[in-house]
N, C-alpha and C positions, 0 to 999 in steps of 0.2 A: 504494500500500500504506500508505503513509503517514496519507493523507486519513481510509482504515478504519480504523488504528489509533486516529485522533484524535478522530471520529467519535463525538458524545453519544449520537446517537440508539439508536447498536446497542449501546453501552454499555449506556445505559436498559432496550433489549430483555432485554440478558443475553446476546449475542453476544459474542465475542471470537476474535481468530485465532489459530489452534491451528496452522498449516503454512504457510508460503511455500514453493515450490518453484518456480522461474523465472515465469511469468506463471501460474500457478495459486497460490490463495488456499483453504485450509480455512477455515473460521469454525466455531465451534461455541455454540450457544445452545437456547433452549425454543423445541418446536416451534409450541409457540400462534402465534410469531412469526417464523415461516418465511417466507411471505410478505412481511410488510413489510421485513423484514430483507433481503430477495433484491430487492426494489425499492430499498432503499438502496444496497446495494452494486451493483448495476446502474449506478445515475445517477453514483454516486464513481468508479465503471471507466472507464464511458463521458467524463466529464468530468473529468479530473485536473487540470485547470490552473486556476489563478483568470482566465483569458483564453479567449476562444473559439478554438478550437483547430481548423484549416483542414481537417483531414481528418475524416472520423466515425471514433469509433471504436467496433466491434464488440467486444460481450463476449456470453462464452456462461456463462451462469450458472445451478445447478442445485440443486436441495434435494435431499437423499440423509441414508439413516440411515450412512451411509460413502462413502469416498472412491470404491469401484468402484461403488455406487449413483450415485453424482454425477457419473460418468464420460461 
């Protein structure tokens, strides 16, 4: 969560996190940059460490004009 807060790129976009709630993340930004945006946060999910990290890890990531959209 951390990584996306600190994160230029989504900054740039006009992203920002709007909700934590245990392992789910709101973000909210323009949709022009929905995609790239969901590739960002994808790659920071999946890799949180500055270390290669032994297990994969899965993330389920979804663009929605709402939280029960992105469900």
């Amino acid at each position: 969560m951390v990584k996306l807060f600190q994160n230029d790129e989504l900054r740039k976009l006009g992203y920002k996190i709007l909700l934590q709630i245990h392992d789910e993340v709101i973000l909210e930004g323009p949709e022009e940059n929905a995609e790239l945006a969901l590739k960002i946060v994808t790659q920071e999910m999946e890799n949180p460490f500055d270390y290669e990290f032994p297990i994969k890890l899965e993330v389920d990531a979804k663009i929605g004009n709402n939280w029960y959209e992105s469900k």
